[in-house]
C-alpha positions, 0 to 999 in steps of 0.5 A, a space after each residue: 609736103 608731108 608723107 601721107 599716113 595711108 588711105 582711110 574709108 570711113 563708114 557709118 552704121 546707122 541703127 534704127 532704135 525706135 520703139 518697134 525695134 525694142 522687141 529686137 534689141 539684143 539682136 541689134 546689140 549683138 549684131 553691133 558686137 560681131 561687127 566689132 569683133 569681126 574687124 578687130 579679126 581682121 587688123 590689116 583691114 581694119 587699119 583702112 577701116 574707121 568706123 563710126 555706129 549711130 543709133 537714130 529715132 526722134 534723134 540721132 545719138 552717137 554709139 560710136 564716134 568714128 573709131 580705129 576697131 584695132 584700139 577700140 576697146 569699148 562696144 557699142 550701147 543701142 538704146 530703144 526710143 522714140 520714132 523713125 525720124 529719117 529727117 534727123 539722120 541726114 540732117 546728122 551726116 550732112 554736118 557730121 561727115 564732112 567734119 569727120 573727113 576734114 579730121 582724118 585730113 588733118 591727121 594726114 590720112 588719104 580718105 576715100 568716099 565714106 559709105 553708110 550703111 542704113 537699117 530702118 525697120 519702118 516707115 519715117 515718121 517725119 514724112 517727106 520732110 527727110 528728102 531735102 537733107 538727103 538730097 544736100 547729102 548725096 549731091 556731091 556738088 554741093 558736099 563734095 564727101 557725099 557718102 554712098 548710102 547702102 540701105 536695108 529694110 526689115 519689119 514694115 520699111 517699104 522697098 520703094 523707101 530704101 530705093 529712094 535712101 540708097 544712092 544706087 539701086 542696087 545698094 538697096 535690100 528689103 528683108 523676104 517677106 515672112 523673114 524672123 526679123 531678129 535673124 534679118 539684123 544678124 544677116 544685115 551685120 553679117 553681111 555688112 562686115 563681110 562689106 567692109 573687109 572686101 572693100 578694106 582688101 580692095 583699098 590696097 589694089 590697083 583699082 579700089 572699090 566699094 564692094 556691098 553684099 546682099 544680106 542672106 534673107 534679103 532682095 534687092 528693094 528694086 525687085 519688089 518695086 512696082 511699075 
């Protein structure tokens, strides 16, 4: 039997491009070029990471396909568009990922359970319509690589819509109330990237984790969520 290559994490960034983002492109710009830049810093963790940018509104287009950041020369392009169609997010992962993980298979690498990190600055614009490939998506009975799904709002995302995304509670954030929302995108990838070194590092212990930290400037969405 062939020697495996090592183990891999995959991870997902699923970046809101709607229209109410196009005052915020920069920041999202430069939010995605500090991801990169902070992994390629970091080329031990790196080397466990493979990551993969997507930027969604009516549709989901693809930033970044699933990338090795140690020879990743090129930076991610947001473009603002259309609305929030959480519908095609999910309609996206649940045929992206398990492709995504058969390659990494066959080019011989172990592959722990994906993650994706979400960021939504509003409300889905398909209304309920998203919550069937949701839940296809995180029954890991029926996908076997169902991803964990870590979800921020910002602007006028709804903490009971990122609890309801999040596969656990506590993977879910909200933005402060009265938070520069061009600073809550700097914090959200300033914190994701802290994510993905801590658990890049933990892939190599004894007991291997998904660690999620709190952007500055966020709540747990449980928090704010009523009876």
């Amino acid at each position: 039997m062939a020697e495996t290559r090592g183990v891999l994490l995959p991870a997902y960034v699923l970046a809101d491009e709607s229209q109410s983002m196009g005052p915020y492109r920069q920041d999202l710009s430069n939010g995605l070029v500090s991801l990169c830049e902070g992994l390629r810093a970091e080329p031990m963790v790196a080397a466990k990471l493979r990551l993969a940018v997507l930027g969604f509104s009516d549709d989901v287009q693809v930033r970044l396909a699933v990338a090795d950041m140690r020879t990743e020369t090129s930076l991610p392009q947001v473009s603002i568009r259309g609305l929030t169609n959480y519908e095609a997010v999910f309609d996206d992962l649940l045929a992206r990922i398990p492709s995504d993980v058969q390659w990494l298979r066959g080019e011989g690498y172990k592959v722990h359970r994906p993650v994706v990190f979400f960021l939504s600055d509003g409300q889905p614009t398909d209304g309920g319509a998203w919550r069937q490939p949701h839940a296809k998506l995180t029954d890991k009975a029926t996908t076997p690589t169902a991803p964990n799904i870590v979800a921020c709002g910002i602007g006028d995302a709804q903490a009971h819509t990122m609890v309801e995304v999040a596969t656990r509670k506590e993977f879910a954030f909200v933005a402060k109330p009265g938070t520069d929302i061009g600073r809550a995108v700097a914090e959200f990838f300033h914190a994701l990237t802290a994510s993905l070194v801590a658990s890049g590092q933990a892939l190599n212990s004894a007991s291997p984790q998904l660690v999620v930290n709190r952007p500055d400037q966020f709540t747990m969405a449980i928090d704010e969520v009523g009876e």
